[in-house]
C-alpha positions in Angstrom: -23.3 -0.6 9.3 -23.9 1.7 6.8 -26.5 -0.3 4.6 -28.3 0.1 7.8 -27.6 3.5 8.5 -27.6 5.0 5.2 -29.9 2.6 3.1 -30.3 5.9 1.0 -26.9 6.4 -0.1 -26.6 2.8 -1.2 -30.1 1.7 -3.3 -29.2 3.1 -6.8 -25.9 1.5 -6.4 -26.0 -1.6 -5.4 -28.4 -5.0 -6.7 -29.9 -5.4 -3.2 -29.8 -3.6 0.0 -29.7 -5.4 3.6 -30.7 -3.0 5.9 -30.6 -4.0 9.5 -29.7 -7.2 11.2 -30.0 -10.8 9.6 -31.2 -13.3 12.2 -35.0 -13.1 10.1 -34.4 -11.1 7.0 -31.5 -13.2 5.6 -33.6 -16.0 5.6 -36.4 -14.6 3.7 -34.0 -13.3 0.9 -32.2 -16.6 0.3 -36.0 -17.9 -0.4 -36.6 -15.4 -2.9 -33.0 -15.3 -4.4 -33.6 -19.5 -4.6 -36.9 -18.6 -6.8 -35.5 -16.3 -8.7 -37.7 -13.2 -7.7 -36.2 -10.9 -4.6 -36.8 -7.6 -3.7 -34.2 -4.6 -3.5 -34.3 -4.0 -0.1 -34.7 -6.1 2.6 -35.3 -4.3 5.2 -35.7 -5.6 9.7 -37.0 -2.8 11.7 -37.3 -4.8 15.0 -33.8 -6.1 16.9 -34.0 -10.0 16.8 -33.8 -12.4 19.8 -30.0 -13.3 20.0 -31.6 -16.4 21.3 -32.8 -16.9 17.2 -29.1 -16.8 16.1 -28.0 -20.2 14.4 -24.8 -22.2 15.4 -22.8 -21.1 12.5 -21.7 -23.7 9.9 -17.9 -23.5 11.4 -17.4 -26.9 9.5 -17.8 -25.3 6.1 -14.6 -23.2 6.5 -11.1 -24.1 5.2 -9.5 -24.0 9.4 -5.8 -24.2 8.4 -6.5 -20.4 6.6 -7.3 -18.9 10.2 -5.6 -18.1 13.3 -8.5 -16.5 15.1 -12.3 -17.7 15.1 -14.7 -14.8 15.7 -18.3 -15.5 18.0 -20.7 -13.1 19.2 -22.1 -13.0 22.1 -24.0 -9.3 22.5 -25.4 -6.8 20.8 -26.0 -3.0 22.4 -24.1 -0.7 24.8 -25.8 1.2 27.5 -23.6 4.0 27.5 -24.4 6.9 24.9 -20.6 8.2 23.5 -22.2 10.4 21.0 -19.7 9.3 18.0 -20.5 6.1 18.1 -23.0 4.1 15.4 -23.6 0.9 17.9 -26.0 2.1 20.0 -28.1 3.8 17.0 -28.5 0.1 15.3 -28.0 -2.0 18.5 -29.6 -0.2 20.6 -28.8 0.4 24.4 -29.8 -2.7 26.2 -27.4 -5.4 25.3 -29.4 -8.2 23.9 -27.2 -11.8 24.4 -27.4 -15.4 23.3 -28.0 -18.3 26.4 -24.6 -19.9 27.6 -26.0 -22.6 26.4 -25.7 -21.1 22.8 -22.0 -19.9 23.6 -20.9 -23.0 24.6 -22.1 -25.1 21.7 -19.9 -22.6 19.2 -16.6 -22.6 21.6 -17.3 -26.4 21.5 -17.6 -26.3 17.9 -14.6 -24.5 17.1 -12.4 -26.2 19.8 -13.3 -29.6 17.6 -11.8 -27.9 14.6 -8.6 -27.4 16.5 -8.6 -23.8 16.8 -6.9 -22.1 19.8 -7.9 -18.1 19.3 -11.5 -17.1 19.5 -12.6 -13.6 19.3 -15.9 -12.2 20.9 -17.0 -9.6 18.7 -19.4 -8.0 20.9 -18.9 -3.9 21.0 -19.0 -4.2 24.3 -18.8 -7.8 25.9 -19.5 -6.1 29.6 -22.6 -4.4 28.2 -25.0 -6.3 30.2 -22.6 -7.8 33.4 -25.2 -10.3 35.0 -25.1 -12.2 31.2 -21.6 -11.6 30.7 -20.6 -13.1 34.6 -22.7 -15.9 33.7 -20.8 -16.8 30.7 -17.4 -16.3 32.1 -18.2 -18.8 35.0 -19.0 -21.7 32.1 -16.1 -20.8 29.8 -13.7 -20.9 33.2 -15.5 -24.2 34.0 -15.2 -25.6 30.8 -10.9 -24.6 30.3 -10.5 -25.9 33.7 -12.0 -29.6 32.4 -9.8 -29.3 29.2 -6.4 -27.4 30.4 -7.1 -23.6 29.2 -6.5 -24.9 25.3 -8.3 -21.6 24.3 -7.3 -18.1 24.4 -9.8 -15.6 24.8 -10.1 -11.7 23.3 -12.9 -9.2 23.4 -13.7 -5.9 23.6 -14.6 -4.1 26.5 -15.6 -0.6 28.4 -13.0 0.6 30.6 -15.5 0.4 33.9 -14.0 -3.3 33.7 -11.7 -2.1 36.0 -13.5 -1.4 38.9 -15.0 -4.7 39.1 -12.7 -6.6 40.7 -15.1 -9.8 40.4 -15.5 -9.5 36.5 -11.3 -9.5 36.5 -11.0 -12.3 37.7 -13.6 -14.0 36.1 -11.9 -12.6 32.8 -8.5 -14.5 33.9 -10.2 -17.5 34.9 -11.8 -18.0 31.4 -8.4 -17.2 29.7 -9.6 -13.8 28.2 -5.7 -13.0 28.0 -6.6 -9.4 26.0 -9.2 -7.0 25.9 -9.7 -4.2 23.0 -10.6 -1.7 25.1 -11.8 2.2 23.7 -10.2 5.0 25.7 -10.5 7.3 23.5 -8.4 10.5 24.9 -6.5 10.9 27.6 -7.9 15.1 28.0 -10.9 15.0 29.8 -12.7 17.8 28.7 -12.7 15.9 25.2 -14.1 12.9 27.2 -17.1 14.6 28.3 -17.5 16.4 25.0 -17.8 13.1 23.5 -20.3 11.5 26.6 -17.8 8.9 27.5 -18.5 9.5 31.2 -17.7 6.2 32.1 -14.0 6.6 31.4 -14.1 9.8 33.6 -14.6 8.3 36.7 -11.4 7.6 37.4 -7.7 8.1 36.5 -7.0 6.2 32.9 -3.7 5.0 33.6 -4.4 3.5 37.0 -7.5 2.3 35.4 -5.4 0.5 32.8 -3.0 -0.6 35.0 -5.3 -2.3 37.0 -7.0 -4.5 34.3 -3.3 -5.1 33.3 -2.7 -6.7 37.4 -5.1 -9.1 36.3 -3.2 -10.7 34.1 -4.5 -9.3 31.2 -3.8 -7.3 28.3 -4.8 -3.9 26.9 -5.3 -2.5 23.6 -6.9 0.9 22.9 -8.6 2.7 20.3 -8.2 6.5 20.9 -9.2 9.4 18.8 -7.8 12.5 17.7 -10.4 15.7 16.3 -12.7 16.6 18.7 -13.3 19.9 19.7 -11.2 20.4 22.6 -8.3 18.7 21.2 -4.9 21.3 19.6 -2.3 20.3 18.3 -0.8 19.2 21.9 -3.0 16.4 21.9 -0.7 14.3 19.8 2.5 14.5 22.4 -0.6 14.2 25.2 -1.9 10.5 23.4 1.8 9.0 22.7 2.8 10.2 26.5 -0.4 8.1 27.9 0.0 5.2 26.2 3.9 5.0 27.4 2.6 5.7 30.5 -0.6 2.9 30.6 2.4 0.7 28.9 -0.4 0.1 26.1 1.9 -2.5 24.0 -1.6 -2.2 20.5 -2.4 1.1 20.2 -5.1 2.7 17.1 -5.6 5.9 16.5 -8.2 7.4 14.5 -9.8 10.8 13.2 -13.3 11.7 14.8 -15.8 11.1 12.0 -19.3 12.2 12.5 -20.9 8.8 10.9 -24.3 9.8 9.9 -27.6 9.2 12.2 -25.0 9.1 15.3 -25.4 11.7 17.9 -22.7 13.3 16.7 
């Protein structure tokens, strides 16, 4: 992220800078590297087609070194929390690959014998039509071949009022969810522009995606504005409370070219 961000910081220190996302501009390096004559910044200024992503080369890699296989589905967020760097390079309408594509990398990896895959999209729910979609074939496809994948992802908390997207979560096997909560204080909520995980109480909301069958881990944040020092005690009594097993905590960093 911060090649792309901060291509500034990085040209007098580095060989070559990639600044922005690969699906077209790693191509045309390789070329030149191949020749012998590249440039020292590559640079992409428009967001690729997802649908232009390549299966990866999953057979190239040494299996028996990895418990988890990583795919991505999505790029973008809709929502606007001003700390965050994902919807400055991603934008905010979730772009996604077919199901089609999906499906040809769970099938790829599920021949290599792995049992873990992690969706890496910043926000899997993003765009919910696409993400419904997908869910439906990855429950079909367990269902034909006994659940021998476990699903994780990360999600926005609104998952919880959608009672449909639940269960289509279960039925695909997503047994956990990375899920950013942030703070439990409300007033630092709004300060941030995480609206969406004001509308509603956060442990019921928790508790709810937890009914489903499903796991929660958060990431929450200590250092904003309307944080003291009794935000520490606030944070460790709300995870107890949202019986949050994965817990991260981080300091507020205002990453450059964010809102923030």
């Amino acid at each position: 992220p911060f090649a792309t961000l901060c291509p500034e910081e990085l040209r007098d220190k580095v060989d070559v800078v990639i600044n922005g996302e690969a699906e077209y501009m790693w191509a045309r390096f390789l070329k030149d590297y191949e020749s012998g004559h590249w440039l020292k910044e590559y640079s992409e200024p428009e967001r690729p087609s997802m649908t232009d992503s390549p299966l990866p080369r999953f057979d190239l890699l040494k299996v028996d070194r990895y418990r988890t296989m990583t795919i991505q589905f999505a790029r973008g967020c809709p929502f606007t929390c001003e700390f965050c760097d994902i919807i400055v390079m991603y934008g905010r309408r979730p772009r996604t690959k077919s199901v089609a594509q999906v499906m040809a990398e769970v099938n790829a990896i599920h021949a290599l014998g792995i049992t873990n895959i992690f969706v890496v999209d910043d926000n899997f729910i993003g765009n919910k039509k696409d993400a419904k979609e997908l869910l439906r074939a990855i429950a079909l496809w367990q269902q034909e071949r006994n659940f021998p994948i476990e699903f994780m992802t990360e999600v926005s908390l609104n998952v919880a009022q959608d009672v449909e997207l639940l269960t289509l979560m279960k039925e695909a096997h997503f047994t956990t969810i990375f899920v950013g909560i942030e703070s439990p204080r409300v007033s630092s909520l709004k300060e941030a522009g995480k609206m969406q995980n004001t509308r509603g109480d956060l442990v019921e909301s928790v508790h709810k995606i937890q009914a489903a069958g499903i796991q929660v881990m958060a990431g929450m944040i200590v250092g904003f504005d309307n944080d003291d020092p009794a935000i520490f005690e606030e944070q460790f009594r709300f995870i107890q409370d949202a019986r949050i097993p994965i817990s991260m905590t981080g300091m507020l960093n205002a990453i450059p070219k964010t809102p923030l």
